[in-house]
C-alpha positions as CSV (number, residue, x, y, z in Angstrom):
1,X,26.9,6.0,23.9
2,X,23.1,5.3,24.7
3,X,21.0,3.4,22.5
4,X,19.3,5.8,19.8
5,X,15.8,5.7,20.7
6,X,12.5,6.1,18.2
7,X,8.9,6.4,17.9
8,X,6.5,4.6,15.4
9,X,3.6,5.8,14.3
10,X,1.9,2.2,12.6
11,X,3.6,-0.9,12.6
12,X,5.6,-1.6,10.2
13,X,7.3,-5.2,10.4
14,X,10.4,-4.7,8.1
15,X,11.4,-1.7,10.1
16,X,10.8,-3.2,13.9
17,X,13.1,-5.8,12.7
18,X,15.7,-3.5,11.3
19,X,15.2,-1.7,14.8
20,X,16.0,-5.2,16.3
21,X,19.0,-5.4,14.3
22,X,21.0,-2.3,14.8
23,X,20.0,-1.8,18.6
24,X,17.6,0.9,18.3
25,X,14.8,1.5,21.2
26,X,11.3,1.8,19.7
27,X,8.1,2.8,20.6
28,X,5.3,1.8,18.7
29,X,1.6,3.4,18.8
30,X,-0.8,1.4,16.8
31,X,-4.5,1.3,16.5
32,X,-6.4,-1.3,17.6
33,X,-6.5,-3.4,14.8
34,X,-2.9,-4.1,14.5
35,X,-2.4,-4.4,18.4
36,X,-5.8,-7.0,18.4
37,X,-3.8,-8.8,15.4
38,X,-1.3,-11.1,17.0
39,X,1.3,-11.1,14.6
40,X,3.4,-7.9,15.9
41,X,7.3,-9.0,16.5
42,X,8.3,-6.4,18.8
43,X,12.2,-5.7,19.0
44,X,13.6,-7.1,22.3
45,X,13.7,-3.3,23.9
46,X,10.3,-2.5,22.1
47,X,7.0,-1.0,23.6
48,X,3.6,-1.3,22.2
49,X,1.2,0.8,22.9
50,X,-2.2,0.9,21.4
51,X,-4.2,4.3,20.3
52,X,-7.5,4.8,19.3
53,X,-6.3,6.6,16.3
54,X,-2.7,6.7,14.9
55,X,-3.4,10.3,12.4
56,X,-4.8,12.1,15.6
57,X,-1.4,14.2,17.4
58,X,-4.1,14.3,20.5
59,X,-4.4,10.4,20.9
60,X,-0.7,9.9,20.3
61,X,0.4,12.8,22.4
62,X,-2.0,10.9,25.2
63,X,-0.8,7.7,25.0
64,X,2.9,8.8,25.5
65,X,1.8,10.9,28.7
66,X,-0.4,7.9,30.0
67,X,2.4,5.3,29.7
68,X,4.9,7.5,31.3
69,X,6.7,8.6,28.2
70,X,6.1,12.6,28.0
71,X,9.3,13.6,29.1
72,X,11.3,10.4,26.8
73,X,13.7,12.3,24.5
74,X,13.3,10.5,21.6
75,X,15.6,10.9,18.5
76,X,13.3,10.4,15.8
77,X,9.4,9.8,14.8
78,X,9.2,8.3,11.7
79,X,5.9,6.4,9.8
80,X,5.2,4.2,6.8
81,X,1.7,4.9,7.5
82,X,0.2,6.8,4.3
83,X,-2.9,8.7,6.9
84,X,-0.2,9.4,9.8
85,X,2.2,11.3,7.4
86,X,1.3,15.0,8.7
87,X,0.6,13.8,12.2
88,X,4.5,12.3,12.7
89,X,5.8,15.4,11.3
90,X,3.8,17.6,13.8
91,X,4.5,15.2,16.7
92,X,8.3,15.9,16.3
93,X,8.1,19.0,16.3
94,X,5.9,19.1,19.5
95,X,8.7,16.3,20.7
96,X,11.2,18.4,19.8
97,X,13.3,15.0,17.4
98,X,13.8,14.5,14.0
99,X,10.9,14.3,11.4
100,X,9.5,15.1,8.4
101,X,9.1,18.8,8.2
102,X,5.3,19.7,8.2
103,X,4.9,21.6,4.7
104,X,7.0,18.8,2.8
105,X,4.5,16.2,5.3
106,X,2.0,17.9,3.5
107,X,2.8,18.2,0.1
108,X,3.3,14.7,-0.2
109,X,-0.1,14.3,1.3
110,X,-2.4,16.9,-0.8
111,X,-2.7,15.8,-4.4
112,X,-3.6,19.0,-5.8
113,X,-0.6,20.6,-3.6
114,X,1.7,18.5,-5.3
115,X,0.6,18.5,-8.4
116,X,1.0,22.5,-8.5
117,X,4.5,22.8,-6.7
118,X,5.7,20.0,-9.6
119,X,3.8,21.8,-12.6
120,X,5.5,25.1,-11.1
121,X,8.7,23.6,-11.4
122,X,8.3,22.2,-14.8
123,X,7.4,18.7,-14.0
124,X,5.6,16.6,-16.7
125,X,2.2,16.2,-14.3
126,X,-1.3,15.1,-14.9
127,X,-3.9,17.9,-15.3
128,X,-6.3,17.8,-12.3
129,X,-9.3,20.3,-11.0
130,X,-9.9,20.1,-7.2
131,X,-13.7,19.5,-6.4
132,X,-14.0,21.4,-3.0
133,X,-17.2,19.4,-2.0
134,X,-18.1,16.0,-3.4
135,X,-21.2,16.7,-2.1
136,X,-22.2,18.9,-4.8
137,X,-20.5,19.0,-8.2
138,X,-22.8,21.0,-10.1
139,X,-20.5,23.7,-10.5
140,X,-17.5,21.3,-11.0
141,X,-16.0,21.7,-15.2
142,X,-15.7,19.0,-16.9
143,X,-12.4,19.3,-19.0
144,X,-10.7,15.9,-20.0
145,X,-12.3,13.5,-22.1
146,X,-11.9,10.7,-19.2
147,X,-10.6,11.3,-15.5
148,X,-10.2,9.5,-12.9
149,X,-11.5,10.6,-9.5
150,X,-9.8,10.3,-5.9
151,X,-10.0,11.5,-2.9
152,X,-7.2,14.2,-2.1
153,X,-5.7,12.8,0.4
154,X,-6.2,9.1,-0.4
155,X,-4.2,6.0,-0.5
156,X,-4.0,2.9,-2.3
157,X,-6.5,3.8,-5.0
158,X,-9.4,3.7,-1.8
159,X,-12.6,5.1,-3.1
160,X,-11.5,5.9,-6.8
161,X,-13.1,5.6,-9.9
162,X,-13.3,6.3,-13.6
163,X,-15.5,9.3,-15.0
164,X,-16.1,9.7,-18.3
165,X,-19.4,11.6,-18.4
166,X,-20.9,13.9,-15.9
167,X,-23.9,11.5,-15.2
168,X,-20.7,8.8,-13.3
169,X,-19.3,12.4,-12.0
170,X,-23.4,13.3,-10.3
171,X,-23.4,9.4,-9.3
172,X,-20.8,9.6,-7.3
173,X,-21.4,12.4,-5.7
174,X,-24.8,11.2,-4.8
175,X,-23.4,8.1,-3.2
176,X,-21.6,9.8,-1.0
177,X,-24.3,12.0,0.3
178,X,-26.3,8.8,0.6
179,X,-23.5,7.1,2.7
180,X,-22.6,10.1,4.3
181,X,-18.8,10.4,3.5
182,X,-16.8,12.3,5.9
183,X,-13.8,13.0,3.0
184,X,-15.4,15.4,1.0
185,X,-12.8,17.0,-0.7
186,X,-12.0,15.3,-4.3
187,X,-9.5,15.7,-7.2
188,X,-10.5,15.0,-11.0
189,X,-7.5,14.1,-13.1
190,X,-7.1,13.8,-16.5
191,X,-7.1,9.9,-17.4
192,X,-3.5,8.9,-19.2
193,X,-3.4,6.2,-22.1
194,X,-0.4,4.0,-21.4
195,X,1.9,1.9,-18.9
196,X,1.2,2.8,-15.6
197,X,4.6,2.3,-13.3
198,X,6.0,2.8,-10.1
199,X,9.5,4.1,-8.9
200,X,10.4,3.0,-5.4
201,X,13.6,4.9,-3.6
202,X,15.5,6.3,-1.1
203,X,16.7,9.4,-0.3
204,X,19.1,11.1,1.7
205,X,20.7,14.7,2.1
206,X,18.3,15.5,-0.9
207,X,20.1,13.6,-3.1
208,X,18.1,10.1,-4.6
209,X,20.7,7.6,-3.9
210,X,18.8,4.6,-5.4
211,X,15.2,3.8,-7.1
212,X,14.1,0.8,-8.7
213,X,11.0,0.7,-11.6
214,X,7.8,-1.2,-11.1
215,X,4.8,-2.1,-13.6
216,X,1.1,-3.2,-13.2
217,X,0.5,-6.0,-14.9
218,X,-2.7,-4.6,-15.7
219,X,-3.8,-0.8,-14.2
220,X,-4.7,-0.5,-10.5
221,X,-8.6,0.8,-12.0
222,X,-8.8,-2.1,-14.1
223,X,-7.8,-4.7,-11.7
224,X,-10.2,-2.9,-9.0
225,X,-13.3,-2.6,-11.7
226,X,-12.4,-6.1,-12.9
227,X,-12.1,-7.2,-9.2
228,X,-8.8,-9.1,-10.1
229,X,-6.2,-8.5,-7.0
230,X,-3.4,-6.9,-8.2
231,X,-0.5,-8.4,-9.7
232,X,2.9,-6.6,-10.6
233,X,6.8,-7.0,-11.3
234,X,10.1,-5.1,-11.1
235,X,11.5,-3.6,-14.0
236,X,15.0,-5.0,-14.7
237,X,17.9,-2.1,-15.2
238,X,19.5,-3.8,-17.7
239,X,16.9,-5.6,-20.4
240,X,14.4,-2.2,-19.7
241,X,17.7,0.5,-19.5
242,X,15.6,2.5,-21.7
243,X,12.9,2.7,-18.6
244,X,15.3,3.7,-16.1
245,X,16.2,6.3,-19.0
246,X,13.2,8.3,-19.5
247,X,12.0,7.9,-16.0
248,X,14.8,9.4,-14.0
249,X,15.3,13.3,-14.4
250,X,11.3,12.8,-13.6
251,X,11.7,11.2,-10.6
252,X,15.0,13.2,-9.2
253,X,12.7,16.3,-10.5
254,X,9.9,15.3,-8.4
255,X,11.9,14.8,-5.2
256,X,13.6,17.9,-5.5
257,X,10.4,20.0,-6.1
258,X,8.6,18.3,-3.2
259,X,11.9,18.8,-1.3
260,X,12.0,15.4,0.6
261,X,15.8,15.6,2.4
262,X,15.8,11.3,4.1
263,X,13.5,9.0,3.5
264,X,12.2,6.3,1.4
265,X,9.4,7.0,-1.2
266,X,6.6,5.5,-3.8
267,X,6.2,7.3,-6.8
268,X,3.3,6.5,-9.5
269,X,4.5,7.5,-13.2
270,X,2.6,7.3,-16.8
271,X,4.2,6.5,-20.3
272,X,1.7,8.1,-22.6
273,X,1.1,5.2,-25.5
274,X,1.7,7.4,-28.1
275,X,4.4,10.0,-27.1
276,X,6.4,7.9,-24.8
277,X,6.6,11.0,-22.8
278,X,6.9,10.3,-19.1
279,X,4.0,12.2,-16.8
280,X,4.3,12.6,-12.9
281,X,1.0,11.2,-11.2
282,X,1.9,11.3,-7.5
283,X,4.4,10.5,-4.9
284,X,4.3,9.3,-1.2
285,X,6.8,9.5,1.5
286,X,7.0,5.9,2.2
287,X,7.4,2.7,0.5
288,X,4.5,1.1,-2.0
289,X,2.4,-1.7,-0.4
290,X,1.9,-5.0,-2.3
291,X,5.0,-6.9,-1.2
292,X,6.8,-3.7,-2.5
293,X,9.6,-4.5,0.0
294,X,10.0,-8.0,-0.6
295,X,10.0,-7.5,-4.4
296,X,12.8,-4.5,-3.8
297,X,14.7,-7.1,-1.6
298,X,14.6,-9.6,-4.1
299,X,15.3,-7.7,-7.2
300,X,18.0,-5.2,-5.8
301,X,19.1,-6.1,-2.7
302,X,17.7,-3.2,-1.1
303,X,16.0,-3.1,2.8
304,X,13.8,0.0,2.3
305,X,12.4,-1.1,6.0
306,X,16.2,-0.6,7.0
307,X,16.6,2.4,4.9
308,X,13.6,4.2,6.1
309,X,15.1,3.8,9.7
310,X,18.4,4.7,9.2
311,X,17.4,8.1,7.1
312,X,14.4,8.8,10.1
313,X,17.5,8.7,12.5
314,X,19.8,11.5,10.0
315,X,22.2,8.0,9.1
316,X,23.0,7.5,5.6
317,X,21.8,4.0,4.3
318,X,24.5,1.6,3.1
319,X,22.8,1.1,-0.5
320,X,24.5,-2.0,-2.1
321,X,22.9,-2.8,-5.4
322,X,22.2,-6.2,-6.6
323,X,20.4,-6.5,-9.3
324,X,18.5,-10.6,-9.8
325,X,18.6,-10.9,-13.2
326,X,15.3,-12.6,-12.8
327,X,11.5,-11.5,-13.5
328,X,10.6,-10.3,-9.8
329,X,7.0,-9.5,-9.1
330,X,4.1,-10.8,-6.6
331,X,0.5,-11.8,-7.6
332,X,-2.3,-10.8,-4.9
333,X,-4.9,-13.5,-4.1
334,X,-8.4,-13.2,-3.1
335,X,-11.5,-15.1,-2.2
336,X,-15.1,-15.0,-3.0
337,X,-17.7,-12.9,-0.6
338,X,-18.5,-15.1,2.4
339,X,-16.7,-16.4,5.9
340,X,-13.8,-17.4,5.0
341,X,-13.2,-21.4,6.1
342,X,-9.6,-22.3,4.8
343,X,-7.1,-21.4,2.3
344,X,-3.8,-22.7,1.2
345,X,-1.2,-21.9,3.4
346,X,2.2,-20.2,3.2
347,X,4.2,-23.4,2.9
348,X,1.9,-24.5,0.6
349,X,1.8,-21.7,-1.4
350,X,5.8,-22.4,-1.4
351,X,6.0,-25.7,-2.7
352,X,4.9,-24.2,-5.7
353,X,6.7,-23.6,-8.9
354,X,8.9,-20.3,-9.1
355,X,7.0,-19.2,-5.6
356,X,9.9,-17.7,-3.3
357,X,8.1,-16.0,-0.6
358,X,4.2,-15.9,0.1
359,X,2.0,-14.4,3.0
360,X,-1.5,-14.6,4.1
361,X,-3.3,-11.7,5.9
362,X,-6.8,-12.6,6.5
363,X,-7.4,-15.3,9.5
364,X,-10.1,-18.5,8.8
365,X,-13.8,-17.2,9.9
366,X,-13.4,-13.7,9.0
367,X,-15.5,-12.4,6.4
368,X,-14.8,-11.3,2.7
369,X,-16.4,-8.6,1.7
370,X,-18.6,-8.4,-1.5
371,X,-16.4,-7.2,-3.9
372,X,-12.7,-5.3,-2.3
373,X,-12.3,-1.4,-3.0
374,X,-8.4,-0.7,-2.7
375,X,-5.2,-2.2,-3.9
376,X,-4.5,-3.4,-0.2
377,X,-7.4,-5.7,-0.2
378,X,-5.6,-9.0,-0.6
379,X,-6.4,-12.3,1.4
380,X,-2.6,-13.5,0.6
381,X,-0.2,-13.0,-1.8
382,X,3.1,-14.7,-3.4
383,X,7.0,-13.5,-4.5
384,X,7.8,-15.0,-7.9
385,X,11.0,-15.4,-9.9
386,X,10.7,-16.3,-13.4
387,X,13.1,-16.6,-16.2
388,X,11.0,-14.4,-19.0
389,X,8.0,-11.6,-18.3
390,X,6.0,-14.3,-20.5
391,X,6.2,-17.1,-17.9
392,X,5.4,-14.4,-15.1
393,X,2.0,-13.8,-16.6
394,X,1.5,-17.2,-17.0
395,X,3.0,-18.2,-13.4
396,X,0.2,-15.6,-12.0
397,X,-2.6,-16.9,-13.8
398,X,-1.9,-20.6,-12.9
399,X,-1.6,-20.1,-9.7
400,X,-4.5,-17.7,-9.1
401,X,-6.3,-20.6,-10.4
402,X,-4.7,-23.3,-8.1
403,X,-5.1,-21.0,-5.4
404,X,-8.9,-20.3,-6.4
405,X,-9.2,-24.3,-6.2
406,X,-8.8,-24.3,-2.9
407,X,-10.0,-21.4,-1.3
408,X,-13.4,-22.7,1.2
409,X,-16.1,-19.9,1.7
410,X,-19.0,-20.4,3.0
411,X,-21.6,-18.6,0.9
412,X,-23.4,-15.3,2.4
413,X,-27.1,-15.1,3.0
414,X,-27.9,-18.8,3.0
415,X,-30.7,-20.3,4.4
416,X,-29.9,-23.0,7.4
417,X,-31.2,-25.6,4.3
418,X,-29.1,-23.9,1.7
419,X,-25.8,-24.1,4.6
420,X,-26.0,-27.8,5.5
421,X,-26.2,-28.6,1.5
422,X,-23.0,-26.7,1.0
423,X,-21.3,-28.2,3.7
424,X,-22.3,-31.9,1.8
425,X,-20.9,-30.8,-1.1
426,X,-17.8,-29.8,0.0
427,X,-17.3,-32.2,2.8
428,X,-19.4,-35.6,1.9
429,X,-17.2,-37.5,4.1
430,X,-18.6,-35.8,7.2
431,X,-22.1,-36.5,8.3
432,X,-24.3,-34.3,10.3
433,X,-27.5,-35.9,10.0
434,X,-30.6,-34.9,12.2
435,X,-30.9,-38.2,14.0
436,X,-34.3,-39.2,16.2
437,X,-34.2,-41.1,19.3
438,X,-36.3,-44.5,19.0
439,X,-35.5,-45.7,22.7
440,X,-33.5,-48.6,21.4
């Protein structure tokens, strides 16, 4: 039998390597700044190509013909890219393989789409209204008390924000004439008091074969309005049963409605403080960022990088559940605004207490940004296993602070005065005096 092959729209680590592992061909297409990044383990028969955009079907479609690929029967396309959801399902059905089907692409995609097709099937869902234009919101109603405001098609809370009177509704808006924003299609929803969660799982034939529960420590608009990276653990099946409980005819509801047949999925769930009633807030076809895999790994024993190959290709996934009885979560790390000059590293990050697994993303000399704007904007981050959710919280605070500790930055918008100052203070030991020539 030949070796099955596939096509990757973004690169996804977890599932090159489970490509590596069962003897699967892949093609990758990634933009340039994952192909520029170094750090891309292809599988042994793997080929990376670079695109200038990974959502466009035309610069995909190109590549393959360029490379000498437009004829190469491939058996699947498959992304955990959240922008290139729409475009892999439309490039297998130009490709003729297996894919997501466009409308459930879609669905998955469009905020207010889903939200409808769950309410319509009886679905507990947040109350939203679609603002058309973001441009102009003069004619946009008002209805909840707060909301919170996203783009429709968005990803890892990018460009989201809190209303709560239509003077931060007109602000917006004006911002985004100002800095001309080319997403101008928004949705308002209605702003939930309570635990904010996360359902990671896979799927296959329809039927939800496993998910696991997640919670913010603290809300993703709160950690972004605070600028705190994000920091979050894994609900445990046994000591939170009640969790699992409540949450799953929501989330086997919400599959079903949005009619996802194989694949893996995020899913972002509310606990309203008083009610305890459990409200749908939206769902993506691939697997939750922040360490979400290694967390799901470590906690249950399940690959979703695997998984999401094997249900791309029409295999079921051998799901074997695990579950570590201890408190699994990651804390995110960041830095101050400036070029970035050195930071702990990995190993270092290890060698501290209840720290089983860390990575760093951001390269010395780059620069950090101001202030970071989505839940992805991390300079590192670190798996931790804990006996109690009590020493979790503490583990993440003490090591945000040991981390902070050593974190160098040079400061932005220094005089050459101001620079060599900051260099004495942090480095004394090092001397770069202006010396004059006497002729001695």
């Amino acid at each position: 039998m030949s070796r099955p092959s596939i096509l990757l729209l973004g690169a996804d680590p977890y599932v090159l390597r489970a490509c590596d592992q069962h003897d699967v061909d892949a093609v990758l297409l990634c933009n340039s700044g994952a192909y520029d990044s170094g750090r891309i383990r292809m599988p042994a028969r793997g080929t990376m190509i670079r695109v200038d955009d990974v959502t466009n079907a035309e610069d995909c479609l190109g590549a393959l013909h360029r490379a000498g690929l437009s004829d190469h029967q491939f058996d699947a396309v498959q992304t955990t890219w959240e922008f290139s959801m729409v475009t892999e399902a439309v490039l297998g059905q130009a490709l003729g393989c297996r894919s997501l089907d466009p409308t459930v692409a879609l669905h998955f995609r469009d905020k207010s789409l889903q939200k409808a097709r769950l309410r319509a099937a009886g679905v507990p869902v947040t109350r939203s209204v679609v603002i058309e234009d973001i441009f102009d919101v003069s004619g946009v109603p008002l209805e909840f008390e707060r909301a919170v405001l996203k783009p429709i098609a968005g990803g890892g809370t990018a460009s989201t924000s809190v209303v709560r009177e239509r003077a931060d509704l007109e602000k917006v808006s004006r911002t985004c004439r100002e800095e001309k924003e080319t997403k101008r299609t928004f949705l308002l929803e209605e702003f939930v008091e309570g635990d904010e969660w996360m359902a990671e799982g896979v799927v296959f034939g329809g039927e939800v074969l496993f998910f696991g529960l997640g919670a913010y420590t603290e809300p993703c608009l709160d950690a972004l309005t605070g600028q705190v990276p994000i920091s979050l653990r894994r609900l445990d099946p046994t000591r939170e049963a009640e969790a699992y409980e409540t949450t799953g005819p929501v989330v086997r509801a919400a599959i079903a409605a949005l009619g996802l047949q194989d694949g893996v999925f995020h899913m972002e769930l509310f606990r309203e403080r008083d009610s305890g009633r459990i409200v749908f807030s939206e769902c993506a076809a691939r697997r939750g960022g922040a360490m979400t895999q290694e967390q799901v790994l470590a906690k249950f024993n399940v690959d979703l990088g695997e998984a999401a190959l094997f249900c791309a290709l029409g295999r079921r996934p051998d799901i074997n559940v695990k579950v570590n009885p201890k408190v699994v979560g990651c804390a995110g790390l960041f830095g101050p605004a400036g070029t970035l000059v050195s930071y702990p590293t990995p190993d270092e990050m290890l060698s501290q207490p209840d720290v089983v697994f860390a990575q760093s993303w951001v390269p010395p000399g780059a620069n950090l940004n101001t202030k970071f704007s989505a839940s992805a904007d991390m300079l590192a981050a670190m798996l931790l296993m804990t006996e109690t959710v009590e020493e979790f919280d503490e583990r993440v605070r003490q090591l945000r602070e040991w981390f902070g500790d050593r974190v160098v930055v040079a400061e932005p918008a220094l005089t050459s005065g101001q620079r060599w100052a900051w260099q004495q203070r942090n480095w004394p030991e090092r001397q770069y005096r202006d010396w004059l020539y006497d002729g001695q």
